[in-house]
C-alpha positions in Angstrom: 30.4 25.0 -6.9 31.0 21.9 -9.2 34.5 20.2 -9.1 35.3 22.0 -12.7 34.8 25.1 -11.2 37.0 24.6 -8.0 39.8 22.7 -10.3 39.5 25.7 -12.6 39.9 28.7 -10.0 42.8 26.0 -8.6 44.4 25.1 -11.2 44.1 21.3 -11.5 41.1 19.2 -11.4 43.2 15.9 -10.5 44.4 18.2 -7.8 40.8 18.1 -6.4 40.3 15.0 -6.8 42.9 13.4 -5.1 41.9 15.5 -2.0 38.7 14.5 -2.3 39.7 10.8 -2.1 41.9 11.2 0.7 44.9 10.4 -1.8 46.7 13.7 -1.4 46.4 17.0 0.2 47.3 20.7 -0.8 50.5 22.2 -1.0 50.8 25.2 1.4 49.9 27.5 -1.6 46.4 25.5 -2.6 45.5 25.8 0.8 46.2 29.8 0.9 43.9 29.5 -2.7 41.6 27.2 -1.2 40.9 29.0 1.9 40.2 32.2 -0.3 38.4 30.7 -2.2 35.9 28.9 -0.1 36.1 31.4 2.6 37.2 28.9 5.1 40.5 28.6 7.1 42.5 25.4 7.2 40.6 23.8 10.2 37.5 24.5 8.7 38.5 22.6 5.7 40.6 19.5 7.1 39.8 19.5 10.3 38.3 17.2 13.1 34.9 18.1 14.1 36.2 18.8 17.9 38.6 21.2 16.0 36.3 22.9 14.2 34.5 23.3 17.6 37.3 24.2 19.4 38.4 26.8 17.0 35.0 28.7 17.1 34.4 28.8 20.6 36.0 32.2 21.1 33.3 33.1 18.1 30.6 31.8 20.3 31.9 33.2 23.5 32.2 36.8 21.6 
């Protein structure tokens, strides 16, 4: 998925951009969009890589 297409299901491509960059991050409602969209929750997205560990472990242990 090109940036155009994310900014365009989004609704800003600046938006994107910004996050991209480190020079903003979503509004509560982009990240509900984002996470839809991109089939990812919020610590898949933003966070640490021990996070993203942590939060699938119970995945793993399943």
């Amino acid at each position: 998925m090109t940036q155009k297409d994310l900014a365009d299901k989004l609704g800003g491509k600046q938006t994107i951009s910004n996050i991209e960059k480190g020079e903003g991050y979503p509004t509560f409602k982009n990240l509900e969009k984002l996470s839809q969209i991109l089939n990812a929750n919020a610590i898949q997205l933003f966070g640490t890589m021990k996070e993203i560990a942590v939060s699938d472990t119970p995945k793993i242990l399943d």
